[in-house]
N, C-alpha and C positions, 0 to 999 in steps of 0.2 A: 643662681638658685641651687638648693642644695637636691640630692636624691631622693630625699622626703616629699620638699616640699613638690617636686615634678610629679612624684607619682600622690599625693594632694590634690593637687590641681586638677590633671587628668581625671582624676577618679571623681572629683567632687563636679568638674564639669558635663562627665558622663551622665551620672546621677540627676544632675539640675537639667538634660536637655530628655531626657529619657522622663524621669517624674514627670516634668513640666507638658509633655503630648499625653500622658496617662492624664493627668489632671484637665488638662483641654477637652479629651474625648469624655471626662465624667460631665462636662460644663456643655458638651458638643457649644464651643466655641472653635474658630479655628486657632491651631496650636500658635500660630506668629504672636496674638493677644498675652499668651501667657509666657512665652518664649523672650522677647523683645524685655521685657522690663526684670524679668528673673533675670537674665543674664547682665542686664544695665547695674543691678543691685548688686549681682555678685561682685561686678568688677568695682563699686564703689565701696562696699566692706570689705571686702578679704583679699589680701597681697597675695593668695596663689593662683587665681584667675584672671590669669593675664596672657593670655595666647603669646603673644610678639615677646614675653618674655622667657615662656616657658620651649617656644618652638622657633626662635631667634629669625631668622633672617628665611628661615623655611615656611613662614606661616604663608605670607602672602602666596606662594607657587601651591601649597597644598590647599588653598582656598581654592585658586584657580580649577585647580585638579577635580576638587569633590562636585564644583559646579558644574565642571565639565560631564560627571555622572550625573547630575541629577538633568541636566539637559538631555543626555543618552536615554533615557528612560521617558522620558517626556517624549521622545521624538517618537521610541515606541509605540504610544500610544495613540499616534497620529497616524489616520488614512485618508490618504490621498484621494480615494476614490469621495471622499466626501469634501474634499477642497476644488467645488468647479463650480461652476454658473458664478450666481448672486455671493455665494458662502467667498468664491476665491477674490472677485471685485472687490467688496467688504473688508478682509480679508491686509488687502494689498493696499487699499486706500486710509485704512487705520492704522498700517505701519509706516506710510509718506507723509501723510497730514499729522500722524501725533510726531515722529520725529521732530520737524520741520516748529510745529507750533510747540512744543514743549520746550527744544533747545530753544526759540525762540524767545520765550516769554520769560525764561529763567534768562537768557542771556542778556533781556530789555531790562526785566525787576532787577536781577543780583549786584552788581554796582551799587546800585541805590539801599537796597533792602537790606541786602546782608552787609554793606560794606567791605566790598568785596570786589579786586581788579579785573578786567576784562574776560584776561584769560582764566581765571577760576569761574567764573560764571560760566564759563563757555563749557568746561568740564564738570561743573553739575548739572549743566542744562542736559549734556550729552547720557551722565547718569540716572538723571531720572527719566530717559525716555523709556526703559525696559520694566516690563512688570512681570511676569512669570509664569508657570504652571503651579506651581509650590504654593501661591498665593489665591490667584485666581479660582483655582482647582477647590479648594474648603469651600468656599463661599458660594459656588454655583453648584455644590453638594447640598451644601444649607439651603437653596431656593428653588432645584431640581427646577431650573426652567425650560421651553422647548430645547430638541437637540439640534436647532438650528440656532440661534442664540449662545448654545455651548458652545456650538464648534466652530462660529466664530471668534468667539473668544481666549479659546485653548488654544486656535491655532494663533493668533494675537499674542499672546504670552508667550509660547513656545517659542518664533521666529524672529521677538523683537529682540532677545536676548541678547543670540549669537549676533544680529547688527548692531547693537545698542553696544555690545564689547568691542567690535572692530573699531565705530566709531569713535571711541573712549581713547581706544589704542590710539588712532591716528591723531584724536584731540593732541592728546597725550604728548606723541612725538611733535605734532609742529607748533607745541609751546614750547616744548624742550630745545627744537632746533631753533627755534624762533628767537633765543635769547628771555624765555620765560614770560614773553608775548602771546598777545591769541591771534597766532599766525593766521595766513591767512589757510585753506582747506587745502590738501596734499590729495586730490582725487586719484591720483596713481596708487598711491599709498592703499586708500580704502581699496580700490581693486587689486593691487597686489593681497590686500589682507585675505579679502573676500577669494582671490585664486587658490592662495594656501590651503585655507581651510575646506575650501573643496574639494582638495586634491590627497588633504590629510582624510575625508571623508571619505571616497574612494579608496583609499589604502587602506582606513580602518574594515569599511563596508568587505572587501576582497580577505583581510584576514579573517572574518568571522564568517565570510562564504566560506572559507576554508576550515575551519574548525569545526564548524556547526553542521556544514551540508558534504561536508569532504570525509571528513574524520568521523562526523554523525557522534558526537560528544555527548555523553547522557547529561540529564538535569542539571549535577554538580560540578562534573566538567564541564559543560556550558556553560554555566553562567559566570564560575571563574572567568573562562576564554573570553567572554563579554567584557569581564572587568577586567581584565587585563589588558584589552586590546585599546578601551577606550582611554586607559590612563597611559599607555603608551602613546597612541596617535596626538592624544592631546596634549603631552608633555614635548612631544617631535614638533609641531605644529606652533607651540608656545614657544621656542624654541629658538624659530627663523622666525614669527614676527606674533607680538605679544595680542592675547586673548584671541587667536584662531584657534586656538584649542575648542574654544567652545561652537564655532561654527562645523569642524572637524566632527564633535560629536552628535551634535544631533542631525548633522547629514548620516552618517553610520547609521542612529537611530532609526531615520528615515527609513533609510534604506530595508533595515533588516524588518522590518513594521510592513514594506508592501512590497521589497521584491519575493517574485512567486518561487516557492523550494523552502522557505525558512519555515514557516508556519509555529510559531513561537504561541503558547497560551496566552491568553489574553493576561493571565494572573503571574505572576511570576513572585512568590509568598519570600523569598531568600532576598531576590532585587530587593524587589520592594519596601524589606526592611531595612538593609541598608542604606536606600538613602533617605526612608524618615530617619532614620539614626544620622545620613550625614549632615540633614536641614538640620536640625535639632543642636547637634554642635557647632553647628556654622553661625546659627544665631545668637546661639549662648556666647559662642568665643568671639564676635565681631561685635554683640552688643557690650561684650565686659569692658572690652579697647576706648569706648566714650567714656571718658570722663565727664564727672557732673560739673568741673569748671568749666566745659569746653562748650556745655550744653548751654548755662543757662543766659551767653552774651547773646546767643543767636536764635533764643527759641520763642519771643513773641514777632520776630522778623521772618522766620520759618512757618509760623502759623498761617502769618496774612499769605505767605507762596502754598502753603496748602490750600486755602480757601478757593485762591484763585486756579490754581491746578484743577481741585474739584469741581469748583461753581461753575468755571465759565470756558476752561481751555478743553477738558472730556467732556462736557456737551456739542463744543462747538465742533471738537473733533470729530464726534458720532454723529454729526448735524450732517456734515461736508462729504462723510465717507458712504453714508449708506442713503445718499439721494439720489432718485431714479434707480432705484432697486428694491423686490418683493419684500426689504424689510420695512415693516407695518412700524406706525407710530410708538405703541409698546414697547416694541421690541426695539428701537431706537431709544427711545429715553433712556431704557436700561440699558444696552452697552455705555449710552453716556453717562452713566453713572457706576460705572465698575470700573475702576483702572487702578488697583495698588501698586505699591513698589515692594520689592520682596527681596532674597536673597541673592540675585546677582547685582540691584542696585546697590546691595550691601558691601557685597563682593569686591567690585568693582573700584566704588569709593574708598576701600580700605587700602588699594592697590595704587590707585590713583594720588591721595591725599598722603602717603608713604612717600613715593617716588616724587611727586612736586615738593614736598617739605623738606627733603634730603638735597633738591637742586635748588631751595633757598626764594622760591616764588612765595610772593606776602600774600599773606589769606588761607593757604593749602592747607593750617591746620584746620578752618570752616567745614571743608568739604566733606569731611565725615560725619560730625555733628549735625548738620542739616540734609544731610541723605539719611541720616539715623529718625530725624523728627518726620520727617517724611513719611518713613516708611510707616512708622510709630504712626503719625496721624491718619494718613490714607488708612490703613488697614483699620484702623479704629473705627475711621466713620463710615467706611463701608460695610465691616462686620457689624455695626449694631444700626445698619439701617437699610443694607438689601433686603432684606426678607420683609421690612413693610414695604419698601418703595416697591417690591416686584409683586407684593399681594395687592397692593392700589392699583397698578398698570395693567397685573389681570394675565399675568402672565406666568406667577408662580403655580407648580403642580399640589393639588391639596395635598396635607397632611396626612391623610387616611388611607390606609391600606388599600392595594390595589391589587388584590389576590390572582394569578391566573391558574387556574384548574384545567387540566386537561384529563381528556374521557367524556363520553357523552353517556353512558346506561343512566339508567333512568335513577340510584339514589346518588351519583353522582350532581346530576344537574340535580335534583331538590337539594342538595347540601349547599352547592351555590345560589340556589334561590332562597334557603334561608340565611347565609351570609349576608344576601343584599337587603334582604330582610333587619340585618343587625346594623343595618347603615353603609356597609362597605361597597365599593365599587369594583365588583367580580368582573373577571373575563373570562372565555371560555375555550376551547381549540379542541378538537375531534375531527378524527382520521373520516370516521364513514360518514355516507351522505345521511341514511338515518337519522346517526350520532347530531351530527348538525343538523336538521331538519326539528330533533326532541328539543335544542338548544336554542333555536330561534322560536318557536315554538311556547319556551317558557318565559321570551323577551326579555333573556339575557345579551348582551352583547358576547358576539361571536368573532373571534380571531383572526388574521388573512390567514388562508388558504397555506402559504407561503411560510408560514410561521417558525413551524418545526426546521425546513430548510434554513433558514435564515439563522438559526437559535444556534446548529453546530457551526456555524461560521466563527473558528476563534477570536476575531475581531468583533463579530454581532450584539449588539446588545435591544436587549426587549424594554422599549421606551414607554417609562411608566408603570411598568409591574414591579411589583415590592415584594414579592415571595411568588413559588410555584411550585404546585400539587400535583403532582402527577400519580391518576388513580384510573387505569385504564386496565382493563381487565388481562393486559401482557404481561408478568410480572418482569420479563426478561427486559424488555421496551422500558419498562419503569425503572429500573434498576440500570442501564444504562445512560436513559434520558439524565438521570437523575447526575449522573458524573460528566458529560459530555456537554449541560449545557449550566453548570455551578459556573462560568466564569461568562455568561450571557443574561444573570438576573443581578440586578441591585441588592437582592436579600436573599434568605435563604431557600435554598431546593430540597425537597420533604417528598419524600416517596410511601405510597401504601407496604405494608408488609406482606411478602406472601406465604399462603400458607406455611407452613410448618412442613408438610409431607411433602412442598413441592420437590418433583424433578426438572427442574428449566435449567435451562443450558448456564445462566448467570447469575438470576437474583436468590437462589439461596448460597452461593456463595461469597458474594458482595456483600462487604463490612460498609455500615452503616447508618446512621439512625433512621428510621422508621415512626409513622405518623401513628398515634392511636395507642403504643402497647403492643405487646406479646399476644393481647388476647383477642383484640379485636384489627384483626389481618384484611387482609379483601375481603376472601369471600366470606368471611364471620359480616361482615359489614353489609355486605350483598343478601347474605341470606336472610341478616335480621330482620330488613328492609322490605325483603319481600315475603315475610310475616306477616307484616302491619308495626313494625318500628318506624320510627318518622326523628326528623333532626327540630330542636324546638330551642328558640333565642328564652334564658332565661335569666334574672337579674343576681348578680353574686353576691348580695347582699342576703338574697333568703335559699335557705338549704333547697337543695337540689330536690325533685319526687324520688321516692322508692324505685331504683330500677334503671335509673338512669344515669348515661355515663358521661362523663364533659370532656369535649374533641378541641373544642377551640377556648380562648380567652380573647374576647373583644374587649382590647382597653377604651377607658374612659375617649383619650386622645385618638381612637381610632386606628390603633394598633391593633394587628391582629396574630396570637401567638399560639402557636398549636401543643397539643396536650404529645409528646413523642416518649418513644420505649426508654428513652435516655434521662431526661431533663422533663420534672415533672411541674405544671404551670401554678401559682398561688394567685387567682385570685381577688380583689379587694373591693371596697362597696364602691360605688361609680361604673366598675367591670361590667361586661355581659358576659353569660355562659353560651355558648353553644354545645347542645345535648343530643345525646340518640337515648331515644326511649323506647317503651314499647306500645305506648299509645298515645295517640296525639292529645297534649294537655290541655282543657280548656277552661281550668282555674288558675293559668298562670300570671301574676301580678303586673308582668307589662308584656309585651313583646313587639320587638323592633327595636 
């Protein structure tokens, strides 16, 4: 290829994996939906979208590589302290029984189904045992189900990875040694894999103690040192025996996620884009590599191995795994009905189906093309039918805003009792016993005790809240809440304004938007209030009364969007308004 055409390709594959998550998140579908077939398309129209040709003999190790971050990051976001009782059984028994029944059922079907010799069956059975964070992760965003239910599943995704790759590996080696036979299993092997990559973890985990807690490295030198240590450890580790890298990295992960000294934000805005940027071109450039001849011998024999994947081998699995244990019938159907294949099945098979077709085994070039339809299918049918099957089972979180407000003065709590008034389901948390006493009092639901503690915990997250207001008569307390606990709410954190003249130690110096406007601060708010101003739900279809100012936008769907100094709200008929006025309305056309 010439110089053109590489910096073409490149540039054109950047653009299609980057578009294609902009376009997903306007569609809020998950990005794999729209990623997976863009990139199928690229690589069947246009000659410069060809990874393996554009990055030769290096593609497959730099595939390796980028999975090995996106596992590092995944492993981050795992705590241990919520991997014990029922969650860790669960847990351990979804990773033996889906193994064991997946390789199983592909290694009974593939012979038959795909036309396909023993030993390839036995390496797609191996590959499709792993499903992901990358995948899983959209879709239980999409259906916010309890966080017992996530966190078995995240940790499911997270762990089968790195086994699902040793495995692959060891497949791998004893058909290669075997004479291109499906040997028989090299259990040495798998623990030798499984030794490496724990030991490459440990190296990794020790150089980022070093860096991070030794050297005490700011933001951008950290997160460099991150990423360089895990593309080191797991190129070392790849190295002496194929795909410990990935086990290598999200041990590291682990590690730096719960041993105590690191204390890493929960958010990390620079990670985290890179590796949506490296899913993004992982799919685009592994889906361009299937051709559509390769596709279309094996893809009604592909289908019937989806069905039976879906229908019968993830229920039976989630039947076997979580019996005699506090997970509830619900909450059972749906893990057996969530298990896509994602980007290290992709990964994997691209590495696999390479190396067996270069050593001359019949069928190898199969194994891409129906880990492709797989992945293609799974995510298809589970992206457009979790979110009914978890609203029948009763165990999806509603749609509607679940505002928490902290402060208890008295126009505080009426602003939350006209919120619930507009449909929403408020919460509420206040310091003094008062404060809480006025809050239970107006038979709102009241927060644990515990809350605020639990909120700066960088790992914490507030289960169930979709935005939080903090309007407590501390301007300082609000102004710091306000930054300390942005990576403990799912939505956005909105603080009152303080005055203008204040002198406090922080919040008049603290950049950032503010609830209401310039004009109406705390105690503008406070004082109006106890005037005789009052907060009143009214319909955006008819002009607001004389005098009155709009604080919230209650959408149709049950969104709730605050009127802030920044970003002004439009709006539209189906909308609610929420108002401060100065006398309570009682011509107004609907209310609630």
């Amino acid at each position: 290829m010439t110089e053109d055409d590489i910096l073409h390709g490149t540039g054109l594959t950047v653009l299609l994996a980057v578009g294609s998550q902009i376009f997903a998140s306007r569609l809020r579908i998950p990005a794999l939906i729209v990623l997976l077939p863009v990139g199928f398309a690229a690589g069947a129209l246009t000659d410069v979208i060809h990874p393996d040709q554009l990055l030769g003999e290096a593609f497959s190790p730099l595939v390796s590589l980028s999975v090995a971050i996106i596992l590092y990051d995944a492993g981050l976001g795992l705590d241990l302290r919520h991997l014990k009782g029922a969650t860790r059984k669960v847990v351990v028994r979804l990773m033996v029984t889906g193994v064991l029944l997946t390789w199983g059922t592909v290694l009974a079907l593939g012979p038959a189904l795909l036309g396909v010799p023993l030993a390839v069956a036995s390496v797609i059975g191996v590959v499709l045992v792993v499903s992901g964070p990358t995948v899983v992760g959209p879709l239980l965003d999409h259906v916010r189900p309890s966080d017992k239910v996530r966190r078995i599943l995240v940790w499911e995704g997270s762990l089968i990875d790195p086994v699902g790759g040793i495995l692959g590996a060891v497949a791998l080696h004893s058909i290669v040694s075997g004479g291109l036979q499906a040997g028989h299993f090299r259990f040495g092997s798998f623990v030798a894999g499984i030794a490496v990559g724990l030991a490459g973890g440990a190296v990794g985990a020790a150089l980022l103690w070093f860096t991070l807690r030794v050297l005490r490295l700011g933001e951008t030198l950290g997160t460099l040192a991150q990423l360089g240590t895990v593309v080191v450890v797991a190129a070392g580790c790849d190295m002496v025996f194929a795909d410990t890298g990935l086990i290598a990295a999200i041990i590291a992960g682990l590690t730096v996620a719960n041993l105590p000294g690191f204390d890493l934000p929960a958010r990390r805005p620079f990670f985290e884009t890179l590796v949506q940027l490296i899913i993004g071109l992982l799919f685009i450039s592994i889906s361009a590599t299937v051709a559509p001849k390769a596709v279309l011998p094996v893809l009604l024999p592909t289908l019937v191995l989806v069905a039976v994947l879906v229908l019968v081998v993830r229920p039976l699995i989630a039947l076997v795994s979580t019996a005699g244990t506090d997970v509830v019938a619900p909450e059972r159907a749906f893990i057996g009905w969530l298990a896509p294949r994602g980007i290290v099945a992709a990964s994997t098979a691209t590495t696999f189906s390479a190396s067996l077709a270069a050593a001359g085994l019949r069928g190898a070039d199969k194994i891409l093309p129906v880990t492709f339809l797989v992945i293609v299918g799974t995510v298809v049918v589970y992206a457009l039918t979790v979110r009914p099957v978890a609203t029948k089972l009763g165990i999806a979180r509603p749609e509607r805003a679940r505002p928490l407000l902290v402060g208890g003065t008295p126009w505080v709590v009426d602003l939350a009792r006209t919120l619930r008034g507009a449909g929403l389901d408020v919460l509420m948390w206040a310091g003094s016993v008062q404060d809480r006493r006025r809050i239970e009092e107006a038979g709102i639901e009241l927060a644990a005790g515990e809350l605020m503690s639990a909120a700066t915990d960088p790992q914490a997250r507030l289960e169930g809240v979709t935005s939080l207001y903090l309007l407590t008569d501390d301007d300082d307390f609000n102004a710091l809440a306000s930054i300390v606990m942005a990576d403990s709410v799912e939505g956005p954190v909105h603080r009152i304004g303080p005055p203008p003249d204040s002198r406090g130690v922080v919040a008049p110096y603290t950049v950032g938007d503010t609830l209401f406007g310039p004009e109406l601060v705390r105690h503008a708010v406070a004082t109006r209030y106890a005037q005789g101003a009052r907060f009143h739900v009214w319909p955006a279809a008819d002009p607001p009364p004389p005098g009155h100012e709009t604080l919230f936008v209650v959408r149709r769907d049950g969104r709730l969007e605050p009127v802030t100094g920044a970003q002004p709200v439009t709006a539209v008929a189906g909308d609610a308004l929420v108002l401060l006025g100065p006398a309570p309305v009682s011509d107004a056309p609907v209310h609630g």
